[in-house]
N, C-alpha and C positions, 0 to 999 in steps of 0.2 A: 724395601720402601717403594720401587717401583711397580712390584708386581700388586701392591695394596690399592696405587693411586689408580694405578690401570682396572684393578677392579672396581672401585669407586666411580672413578668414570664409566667403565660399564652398566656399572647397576643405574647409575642416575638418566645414560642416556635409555636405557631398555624401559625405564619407568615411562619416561616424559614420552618414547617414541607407542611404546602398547599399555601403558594406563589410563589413559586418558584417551578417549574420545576426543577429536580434532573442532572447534566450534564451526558450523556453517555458518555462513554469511550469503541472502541471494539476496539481488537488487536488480532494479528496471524503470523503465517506464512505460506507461501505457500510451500505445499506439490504438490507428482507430478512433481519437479521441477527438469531437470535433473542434474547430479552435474560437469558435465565437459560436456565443449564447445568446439571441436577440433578448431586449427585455422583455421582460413579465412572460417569457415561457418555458414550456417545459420538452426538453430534447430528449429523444431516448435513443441510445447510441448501443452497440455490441463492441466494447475495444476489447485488445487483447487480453488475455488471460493470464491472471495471476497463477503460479503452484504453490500451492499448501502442501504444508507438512504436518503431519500428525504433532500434536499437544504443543502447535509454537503458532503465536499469532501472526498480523501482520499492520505495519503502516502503511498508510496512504500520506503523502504530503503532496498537495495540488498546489499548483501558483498559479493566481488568479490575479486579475486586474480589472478594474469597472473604466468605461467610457466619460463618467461623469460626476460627481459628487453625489455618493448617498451611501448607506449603510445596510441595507436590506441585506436580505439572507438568502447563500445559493446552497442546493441542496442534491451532495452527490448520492445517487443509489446503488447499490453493489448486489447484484446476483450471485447465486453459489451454484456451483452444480459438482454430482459426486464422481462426474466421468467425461463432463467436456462436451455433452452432446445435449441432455439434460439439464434445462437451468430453470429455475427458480423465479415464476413472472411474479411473483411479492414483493421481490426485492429486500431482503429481511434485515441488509445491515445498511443504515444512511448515514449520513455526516452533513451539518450545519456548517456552513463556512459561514462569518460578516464580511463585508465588503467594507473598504474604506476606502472612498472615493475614488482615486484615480491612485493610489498609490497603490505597488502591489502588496499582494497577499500572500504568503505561504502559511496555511493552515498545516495539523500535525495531528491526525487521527491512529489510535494505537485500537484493531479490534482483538482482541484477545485469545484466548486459545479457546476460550469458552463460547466465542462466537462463531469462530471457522472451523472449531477440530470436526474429523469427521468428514469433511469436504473437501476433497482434491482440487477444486477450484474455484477461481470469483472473478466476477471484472464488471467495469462501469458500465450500467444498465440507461442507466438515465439522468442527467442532467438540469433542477429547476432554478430558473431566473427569478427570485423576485424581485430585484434592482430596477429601478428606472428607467436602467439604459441597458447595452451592450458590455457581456462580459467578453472578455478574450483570456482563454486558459491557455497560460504559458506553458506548462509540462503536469501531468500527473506520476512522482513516483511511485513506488513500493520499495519495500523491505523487511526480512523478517531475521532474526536469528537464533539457533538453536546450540546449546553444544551436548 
């Protein structure tokens, strides 16, 4: 009986330990990122760099906050590039955030595997105000996971 449950236990830890692929998990936040957006303009910034992984996307969640009552729209832009050195002046992948007023914001963009794969890197290119006022960005993160 004992040499059965000991194999038992063997086999199930051998599975769970070499069956399975382990899930990745990587997270951050972008530095480089400037902390205030005057209104009605457009910032173009280099923060640091996100890693990609082949056929797994990635989120952006920014926290944003406006100076003033209004609801206009800020608009982040993401360059790719395929080695770090070469980047992307299009800027091929953006994100709409709304503003609401003075309270903050955490927006929640998912770009998918169909938009990064293929690209070992991204990061925020440029930052547009169209708010009234002054935005002040509290943190931009990232996050992707694969298993």
């Amino acid at each position: 009986m004992k040499i059965k449950t000991l194999f038992l236990s063997a086999m199930i830890i051998g599975q769970s330990a070499f069956g399975q692929q382990a899930d990745v998990i990587r997270d951050g936040n972008l530095t480089a990122v400037p902390a205030l957006v005057a209104a009605t303009t457009l910032v173009s910034t280099n923060s640091s760099m996100i890693p990609l992984r082949k056929d797994a996307g990635v989120a952006i969640l920014p926290k944003i906050v406006g100076t003033n009552a209004g609801t206009a729209n800020v608009v982040f832009t993401f360059s790719v590039s395929p080695d770090g050195t070469l980047w992307s002046t299009t800027g091929p992948l953006t994100y709409t955030l709304a503003m609401n007023g003075t309270n903050p914001v955490v927006g929640y963009k998912n770009f998918t595997l169909t938009d990064v794969n293929n690209v070992r890197y991204m990061r925020l290119s440029s930052i547009t105000n169209a708010h009234s006022a002054n935005i002040l960005i509290t943190s931009i993160t990232w996050s992707y996971f694969r298993n």
